[in-house]
N, C-alpha and C positions, 0 to 999 in steps of 0.2 A: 419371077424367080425369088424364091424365101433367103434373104441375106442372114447372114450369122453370122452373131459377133463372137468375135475370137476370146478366147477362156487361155486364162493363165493355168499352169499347171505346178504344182509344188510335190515332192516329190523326197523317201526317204529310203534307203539301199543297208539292209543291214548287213554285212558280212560283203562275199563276193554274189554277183550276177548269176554263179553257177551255183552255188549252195546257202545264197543265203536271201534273205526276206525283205523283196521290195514294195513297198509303198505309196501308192499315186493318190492323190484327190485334185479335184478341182477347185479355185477359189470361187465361193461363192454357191457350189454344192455344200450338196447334205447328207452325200456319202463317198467313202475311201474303198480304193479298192489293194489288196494284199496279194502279192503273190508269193509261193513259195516250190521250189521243186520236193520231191516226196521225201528224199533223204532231209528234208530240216523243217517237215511237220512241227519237230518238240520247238523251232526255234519260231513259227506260227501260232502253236499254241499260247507261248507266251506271252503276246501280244495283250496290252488289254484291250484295243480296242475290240478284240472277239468276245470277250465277256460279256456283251449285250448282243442284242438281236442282229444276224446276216445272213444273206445269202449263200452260197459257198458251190462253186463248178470243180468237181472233182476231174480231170481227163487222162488216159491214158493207151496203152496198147489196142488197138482194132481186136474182133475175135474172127479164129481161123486164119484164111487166106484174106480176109477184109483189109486192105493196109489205110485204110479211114480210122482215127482213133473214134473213141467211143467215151461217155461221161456221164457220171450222176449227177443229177440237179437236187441241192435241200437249200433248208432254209429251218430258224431255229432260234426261238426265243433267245437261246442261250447257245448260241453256235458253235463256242469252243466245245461243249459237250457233245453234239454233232461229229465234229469234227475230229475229236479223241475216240471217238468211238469207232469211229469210218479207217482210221491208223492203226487201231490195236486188232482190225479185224484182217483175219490172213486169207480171206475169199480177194481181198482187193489187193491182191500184189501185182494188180495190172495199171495200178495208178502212179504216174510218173511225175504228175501238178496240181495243185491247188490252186484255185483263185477265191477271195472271200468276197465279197462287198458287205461293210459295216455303216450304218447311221441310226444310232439309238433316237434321235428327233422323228425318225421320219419312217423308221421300216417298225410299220404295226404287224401284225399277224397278215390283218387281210390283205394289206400291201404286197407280203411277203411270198404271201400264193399265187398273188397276181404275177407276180416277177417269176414268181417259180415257173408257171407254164409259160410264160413270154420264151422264158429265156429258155425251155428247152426246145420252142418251136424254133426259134432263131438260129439256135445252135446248128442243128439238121439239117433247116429251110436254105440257112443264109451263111451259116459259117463254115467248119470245117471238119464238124463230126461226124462218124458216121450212124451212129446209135444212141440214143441217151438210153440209160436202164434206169425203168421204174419211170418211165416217161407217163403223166398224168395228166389227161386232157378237156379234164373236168372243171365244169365250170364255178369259179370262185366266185361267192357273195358278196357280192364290192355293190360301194354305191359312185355314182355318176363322179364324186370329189375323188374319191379312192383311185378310179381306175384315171382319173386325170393324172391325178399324183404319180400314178407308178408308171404313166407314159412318160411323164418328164425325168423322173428316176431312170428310166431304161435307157433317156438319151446320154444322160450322163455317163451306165454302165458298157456303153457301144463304146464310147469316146477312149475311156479308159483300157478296156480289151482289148481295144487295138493297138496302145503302148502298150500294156503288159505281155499278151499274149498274141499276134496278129496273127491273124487271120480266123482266131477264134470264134470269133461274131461277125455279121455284115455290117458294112460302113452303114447301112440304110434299112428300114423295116424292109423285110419281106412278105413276100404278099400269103397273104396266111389262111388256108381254110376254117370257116366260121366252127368254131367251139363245137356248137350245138348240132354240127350235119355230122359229127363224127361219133363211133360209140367211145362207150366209157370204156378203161380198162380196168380187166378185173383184179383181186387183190392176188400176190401170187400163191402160188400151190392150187389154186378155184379151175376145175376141170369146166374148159372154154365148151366141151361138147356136150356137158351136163349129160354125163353117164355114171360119174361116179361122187358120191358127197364129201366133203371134204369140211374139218375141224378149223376153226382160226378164231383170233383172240384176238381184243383191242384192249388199250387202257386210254383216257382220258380226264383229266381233271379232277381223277381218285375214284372215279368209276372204272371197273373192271366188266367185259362183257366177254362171252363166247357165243360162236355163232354157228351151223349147218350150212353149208353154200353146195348148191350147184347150178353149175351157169350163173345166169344173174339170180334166180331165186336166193333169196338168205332167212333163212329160221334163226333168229338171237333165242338161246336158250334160257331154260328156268334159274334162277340165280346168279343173273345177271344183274348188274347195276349200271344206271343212266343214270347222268346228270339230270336232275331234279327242274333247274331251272331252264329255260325256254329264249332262246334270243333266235337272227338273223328273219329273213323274211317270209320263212315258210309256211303259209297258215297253217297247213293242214297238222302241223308237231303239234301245238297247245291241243287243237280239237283231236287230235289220237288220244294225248297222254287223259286229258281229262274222259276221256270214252274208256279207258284200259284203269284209270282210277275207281271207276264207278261200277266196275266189273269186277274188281278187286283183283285184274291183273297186275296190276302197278300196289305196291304199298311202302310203305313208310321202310327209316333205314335208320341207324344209329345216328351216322351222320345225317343231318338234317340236309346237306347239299345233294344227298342223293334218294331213288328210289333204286326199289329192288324187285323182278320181276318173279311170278310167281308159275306161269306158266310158258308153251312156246308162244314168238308172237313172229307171224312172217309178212314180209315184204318185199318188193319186185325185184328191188336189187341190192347193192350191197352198200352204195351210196345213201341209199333212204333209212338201211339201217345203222350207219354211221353218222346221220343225222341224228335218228331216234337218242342214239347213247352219249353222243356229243354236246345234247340239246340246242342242236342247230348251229354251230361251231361250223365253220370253213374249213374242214377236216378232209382230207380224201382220203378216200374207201381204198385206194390202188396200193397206198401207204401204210395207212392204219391198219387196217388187219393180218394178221400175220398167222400162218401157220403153225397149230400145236406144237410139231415136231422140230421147232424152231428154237424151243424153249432147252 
């Protein structure tokens, strides 16, 4: 049997229990966890510790006769911006709490994807929700250190959910189907039956793209722009872009960080094409692209 040693807990209450903004960390962690009810968002925002990078579990009313509540899972360089966004928006007058988790040492990007699909599988599997919206079950480019790191992160954010919020997570992992047997989901508004084509847009990193979707097929349209440079572990991005360079698909852009495409270019799915534009970025497709008619 695995012994654990006991963790001290420190802890900060602004206001009252019922309207105002509590505070947990553990000593000896490398992230805090916020909570607040929907009525004192502005007194969340104010926080600084949202000013850098966090997680954030949005939860609120079940839909219909479901009496399960339901939650959005993000996550965000700059989470308060997130977060202000997710408040000023009147589709979510079903959200009744916020919970953030903050550690600018520790929550990278790719860490923060990794926690993003943890924690909406857990949510579901193991805790109390009945739905997460915009649940995305695609697999993050982490490496072997990364996803160590964001297991140990997770244990810490179990520990704390269940002071802040109980019952909102499982005391203990649950047992979780592998990533890879499951399909992707698609970005919304993308007709699942591939009967009818549908418009959607991503921005990234000052790349701006449009794209054709049906089903998984995605056509990124002509005068689009990708990120220029090439990261994560994809071989096959360098040898596309440099194949579409040579063809005079891809050419040159004001900004030097990007190219600009001059014809259509398709791909299987909407994943591969949010790679192409991301330049291999940890980005998901289910998030990232959005609907014209959105704008």
């Amino acid at each position: 049997m695995t012994v654990r040693t006991p963790k001290s807990i420190r802890g900060l209450l602004r206001g009252t229990r019922g309207d105002g903004v509590l505070t947990l960390e553990l000593f000896g962690s490398a992230v805090a966890m916020h909570a607040a009810p929907a009525w004192s968002f502005d007194d969340l925002l104010d926080l600084d510790e949202v000013l850098g990078p966090g997680l954030y579990i949005l939860v609120g009313l079940g839909e219909g006769l479901d009496a399960r509540s339901r939650a959005i899972v993000g996550e965000g360089g700059l989470v308060r911006e997130r977060l202000a966004a997710h408040a000023a928006d009147p589709k979510l007058d079903w959200v009744y709490e916020a919970v953030v988790v903050t550690g600018p040492r520790v929550l990278s990007e790719v860490i923060r994807l990794c926690l993003q699909r943890r924690l909406a599988d857990e949510l579901v599997l193991g805790g109390g929700i009945g739905r997460v919206v915009g649940h995305d079950p695609e697999r993050a480019t982490a490496s072997s250190y990364e996803m160590a790191a964001a297991e140990r992160i997770l244990e810490d954010i179990r520990a704390l959910a269940g002071l802040v919020s109980p019952g909102l997570m499982a005391d203990v992992t649950p047992v979780l189907e592998p990533i890879s047997s499951r399909p992707s989901m698609l970005p919304r508004g993308v007709d699942a039956v591939g009967l009818t084509w549908t418009t959607h847009e991503m921005a990234y990193a000052g790349a701006r793209a449009r794209a054709s979707m049906l089903g998984r097929e995605t056509i990124v349209l002509p005068g689009s722009t990708i990120v220029a440079a090439s990261r994560g572990t994809s071989k096959w991005l360098p040898e596309r872009k440099a194949e579409l360079l040579g063809r005079g698909v891809l050419t040159g852009h004001a900004d030097a960080r990007l190219l600009r495409l001059t014809t259509f270019v398709k791909f299987r799915t909407a994943q591969e094409a949010t790679a192409f534009v991301s330049g291999g970025a940890c980005a998901s497709a289910c998030l990232t692209w959005r609907p014209v008619e959105d704008r």
